[in-house]
N, C-alpha and C positions, 0 to 999 in steps of 0.2 A: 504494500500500500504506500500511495505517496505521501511525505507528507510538507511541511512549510517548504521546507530546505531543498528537497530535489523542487519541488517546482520555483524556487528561486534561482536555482541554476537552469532551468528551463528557460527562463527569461533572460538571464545574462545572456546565455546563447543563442537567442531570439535576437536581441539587441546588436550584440558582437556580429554575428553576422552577418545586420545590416550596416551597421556602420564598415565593416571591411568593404563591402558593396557596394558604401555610398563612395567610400575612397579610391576605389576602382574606378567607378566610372568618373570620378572629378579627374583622376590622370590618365586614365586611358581612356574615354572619349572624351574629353574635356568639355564635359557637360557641367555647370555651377550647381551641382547637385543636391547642396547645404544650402541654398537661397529657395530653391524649387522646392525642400522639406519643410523651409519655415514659414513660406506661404501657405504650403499645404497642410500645414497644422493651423495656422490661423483659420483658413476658408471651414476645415471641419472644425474648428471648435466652434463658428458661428453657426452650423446647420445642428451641430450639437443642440444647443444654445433652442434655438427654430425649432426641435424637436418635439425636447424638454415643454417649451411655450404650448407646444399643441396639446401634449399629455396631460398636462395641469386639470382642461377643460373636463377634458373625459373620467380624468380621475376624481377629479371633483363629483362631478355629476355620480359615477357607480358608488363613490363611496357615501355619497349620500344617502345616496337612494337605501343601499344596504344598511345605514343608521339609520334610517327612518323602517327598514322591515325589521330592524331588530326593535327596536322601543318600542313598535306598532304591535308586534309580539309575532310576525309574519313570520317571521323564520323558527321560532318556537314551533308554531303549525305545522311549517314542512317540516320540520325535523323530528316531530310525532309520527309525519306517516310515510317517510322514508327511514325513520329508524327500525321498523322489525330489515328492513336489507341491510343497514350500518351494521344490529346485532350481529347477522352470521358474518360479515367480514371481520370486525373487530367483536369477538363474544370477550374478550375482557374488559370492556368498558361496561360499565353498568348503567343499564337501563334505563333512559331518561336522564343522561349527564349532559351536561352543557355544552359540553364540546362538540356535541352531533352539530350543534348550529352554527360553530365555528366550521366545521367541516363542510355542512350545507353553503358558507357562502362564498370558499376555499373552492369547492367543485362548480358551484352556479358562476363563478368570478371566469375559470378555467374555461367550461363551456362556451360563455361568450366571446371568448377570445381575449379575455382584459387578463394577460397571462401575469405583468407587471402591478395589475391593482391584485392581482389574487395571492400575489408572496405574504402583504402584513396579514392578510387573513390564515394564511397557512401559517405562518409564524405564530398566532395565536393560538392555533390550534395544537401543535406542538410543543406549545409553553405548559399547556392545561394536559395534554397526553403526558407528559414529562412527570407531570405536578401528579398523575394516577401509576405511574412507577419512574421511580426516582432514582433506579439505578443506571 
């Protein structure tokens, strides 16, 4: 298994690499290869940037919405009667735990495609699976 350290030499290597690359081709085609990197780090950090701005809206919105089906007690509901199928996947969860709803909105987030709004939902969910065995 990997673990911090080999894949920090992953990266070195990744890096190394390309910098050998970029000094190859500054003296042997003598292309300005180091001016053409820091443009092109500037241009993606602004589409970055443009991304990020569009994401906001949508994440806003689902995770509202998901506050508002949870205080509403909406996902309490699903989670009553998609829990006898939660049961036979997870039978060591017990019966009407709270986490089925984290998990309901971890899977409902996933389904529609909001793969980035459905991680703090899974994170939750895994904080509370953790907190029912703690080893």
């Amino acid at each position: 298994m990997f673990d911090n350290m080999a894949l920090n030499y992953v990266f070195i290597g990744f890096f190394s690499i390309a910098f050998v690359m970029a000094v190859f081709q500054y003296f042997y085609h003598g292309i300005d290869i180091f001016s053409l990197l820091v443009q092109r780090t500037f241009d993606d950090a602004g589409t970055a940037a443009e991304i990020c701005i569009g994401f906001i809206g949508v994440f806003t919105l689902w995770m509202g919405i998901m506050r508002i089906g949870e205080k509403g007690g909406a996902i309490k509901l699903i989670a009553k009667f998609v829990s006898p199928f939660f049961n036979k996947i997870f039978p060591e969860i017990p019966k009407g735990h709270p986490v089925f709803g984290d998990m309901i909105m971890n899977f409902s987030a996933n389904m529609l495609g909001l793969d980035n709004a459905a991680t703090p939902m899974g994170i939750k969910a895994m904080k509370e699976l953790q907190k029912l065995n703690p080893k």
